[in-house]
N, C-alpha and C positions, 0 to 999 in steps of 0.2 A: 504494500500500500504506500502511494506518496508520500511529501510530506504534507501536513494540512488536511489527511485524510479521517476519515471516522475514526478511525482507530488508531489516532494518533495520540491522542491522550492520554486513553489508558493504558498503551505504552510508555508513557513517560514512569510509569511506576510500578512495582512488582507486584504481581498480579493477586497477591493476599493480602494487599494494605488494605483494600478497602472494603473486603469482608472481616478483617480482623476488626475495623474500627466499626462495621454495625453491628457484632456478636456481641451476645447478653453474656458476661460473666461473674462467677460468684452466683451459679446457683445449683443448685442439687445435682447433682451426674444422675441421668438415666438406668446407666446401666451398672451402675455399683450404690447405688443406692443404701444399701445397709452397711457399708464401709463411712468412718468416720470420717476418712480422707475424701469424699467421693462431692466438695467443693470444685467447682470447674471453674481453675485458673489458669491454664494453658492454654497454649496455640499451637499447632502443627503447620508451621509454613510451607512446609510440604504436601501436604493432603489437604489442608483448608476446609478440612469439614468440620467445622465448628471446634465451640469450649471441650476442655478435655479436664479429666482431673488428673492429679498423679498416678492412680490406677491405669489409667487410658496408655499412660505413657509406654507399658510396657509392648505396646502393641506397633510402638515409632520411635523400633528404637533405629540410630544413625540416620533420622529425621532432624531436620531445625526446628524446637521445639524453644518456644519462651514464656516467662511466667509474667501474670498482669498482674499488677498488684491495685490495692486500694488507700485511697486520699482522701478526706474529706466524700466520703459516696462519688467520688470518680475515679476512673479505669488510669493508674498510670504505668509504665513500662522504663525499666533500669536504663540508662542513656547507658551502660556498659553492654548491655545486649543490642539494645536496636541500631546506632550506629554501627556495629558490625554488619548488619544488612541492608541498612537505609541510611539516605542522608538525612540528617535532619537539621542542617544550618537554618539558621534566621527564624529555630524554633526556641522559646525561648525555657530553662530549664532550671529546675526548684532540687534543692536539699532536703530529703524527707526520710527520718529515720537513718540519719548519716548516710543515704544513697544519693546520688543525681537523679532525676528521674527526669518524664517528659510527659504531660497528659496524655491521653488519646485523643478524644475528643472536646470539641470547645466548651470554655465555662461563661457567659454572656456574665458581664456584668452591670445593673442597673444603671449606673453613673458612675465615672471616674471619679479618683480620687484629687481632692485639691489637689494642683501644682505637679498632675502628670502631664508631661509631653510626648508620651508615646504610648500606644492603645495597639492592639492587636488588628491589622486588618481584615480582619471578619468579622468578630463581634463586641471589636471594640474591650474588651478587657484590657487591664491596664498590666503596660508589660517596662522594663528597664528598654534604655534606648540601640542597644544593639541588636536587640530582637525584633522580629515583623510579625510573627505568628507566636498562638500561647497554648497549640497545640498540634499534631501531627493532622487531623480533619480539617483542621483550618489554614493549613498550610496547602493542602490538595486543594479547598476551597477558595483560596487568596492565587495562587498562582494561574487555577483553571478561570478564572475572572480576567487576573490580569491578559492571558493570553488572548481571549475571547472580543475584551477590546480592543488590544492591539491589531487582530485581525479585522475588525468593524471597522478601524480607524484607519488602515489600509485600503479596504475598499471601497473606505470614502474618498480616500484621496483619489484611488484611481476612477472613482462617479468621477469627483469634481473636476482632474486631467480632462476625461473624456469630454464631458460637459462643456468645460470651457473650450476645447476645441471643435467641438459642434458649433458652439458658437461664432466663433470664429471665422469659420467655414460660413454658415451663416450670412453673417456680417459684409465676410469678402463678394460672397454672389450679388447680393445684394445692391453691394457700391458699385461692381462692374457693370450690373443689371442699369444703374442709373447713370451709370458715363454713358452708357451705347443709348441711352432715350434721351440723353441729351445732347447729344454728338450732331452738330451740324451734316446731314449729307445731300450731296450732287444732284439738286433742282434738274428735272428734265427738260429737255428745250424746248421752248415755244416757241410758236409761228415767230415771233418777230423778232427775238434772239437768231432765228433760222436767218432769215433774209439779211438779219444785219451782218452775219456773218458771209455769206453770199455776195454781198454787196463788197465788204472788203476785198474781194479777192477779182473783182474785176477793175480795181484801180489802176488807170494805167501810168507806164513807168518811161520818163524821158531819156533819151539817148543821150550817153558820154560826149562832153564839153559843153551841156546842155543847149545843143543845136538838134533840129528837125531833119528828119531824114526824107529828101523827098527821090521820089522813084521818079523818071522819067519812061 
C-alpha cells in the first residue's frame, strides 16, 4: 500500500497497542477462577487475545508478555518494559511506588492548575513542559490529529494552486477575448473609395525635361 494509504496509520504502530489500550484489566480470569492469582494483569503481545492472569502465563511461554499495573483506578505500565517495544517520547512519565511508569490511557482533567503552561494535547491535563502527551492513547490520538491536518492543509493548498490558476486562465481568455472586440479591423471598400482609387491610376505623367512629345 502507498504512502497516504488506508493503512497507513495503523502501521505507524504495533499492531497490539491498541487493543492492549481498550482491554479491561484487573478482573477475574475466566478460566482459573478459583485460583487466588487468577487477577488479569497481563498482556500477550504476541497472541493479543486479551487480559491474562499469571496462571495464563504458562500457556506463552517465550511470548512478550507485560504486566499493567494500577494508579489511582488507572491502567499504568513500567516505562522499563514498554520502551523496550514502543517509543514512547513526548509521553510524559510519573514515579509511582519507586517505579517510572506511563499511563495507558488519558486522565481528562476539569481545569488546569494555576500557572500551568503546558497541558496534554488531547485532553488537556496538565503535564511538565517537555512532554506533549500524558498518556500512550493520547499520544496515538494527538499525532493521528496532527497528521490528518497536515494532510487537509495540503490539499488545501493544492485547491487553492489549482484555483488560482483556473483563475488565471480565466482572467487571460478573457482580456485576449476583449483586445480582439476591440481591435480596429480593415473597412471593406466602397463604391467611392473604389473609383477614387481608379481615378489615381489614370493620372497622366509628363515627359523628361518637362517638354511635350509631339508625333508627326
Amino acid at each position: 500500500m502507498g504512502a497516504g494509504g488506508p493503512d497507513d496509520e495503523d502501521n505507524r504502530w504495533p499492531p497490539w497497542l491498541k487493543p492492549l489500550l481498550r482491554e479491561r484489566f484487573f478482573v477475574q480470569c475466566k478460566l482459573h477462577a478459583d485460583s487466588h492469582k487468577s487477577e488479569c494483569n497481563m498482556y500477550c503481545l504476541d497472541c493479543m487475545n486479551g487480559a491474562l492472569c499469571s496462571l495464563c502465563l504458562a500457556y506463552h511461554k517465550d511470548h512478550r508478555a507485560i504486566q499493567i499495573r494500577r494508579s489511582s483506578y488507572h491502567d499504568v505500565i513500567r516505562v522499563s518494559e514498554i520502551q523496550k517495544v514502543l517509543d514512547i517520547s513526548g509521553v510524559q512519565t510519573y514515579v509511582i511506588n519507586s517505579a517510572r511508569v506511563v499511563f495507558l490511557n488519558e486522565r481528562p482533567q476539569p481545569r488546569p492548575g494555576k500557572g500551568v503552561t503546558n497541558t496534554c494535547e488531547v485532553c488537556e491535563r496538565s503535564l511538565l513542559d517537555s512532554f506533549r502527551f500524558c498518556s500512550l492513547g493520547c499520544k496515538i490520538a494527538g499525532t493521528s490529529k496532527r497528521k490528518k491536518q497536515q494532510m487537509a492543509s495540503d490539499s488545501e493548498d493544492s485547491y487553492s494552486s489549482s484555483s488560482s490558476h483556473a483563475r488565471y486562465m480565466k482572467n487571460k481568455i478573457n482580456n485576449e477575448n476583449k483586445v480582439q472586440s476591440f481591435s480596429p479591423s480593415t473597412p471593406p471598400p466602397t463604391p467611392a473609395s473604389y473609383r477614387t482609387a481608379k481615378r489615381r491610376k489614370g493620372i497622366p505623367h509628363r515627359a523628361p525635361m518637362g517638354g511635350l512629345i509631339i508625333e508627326y
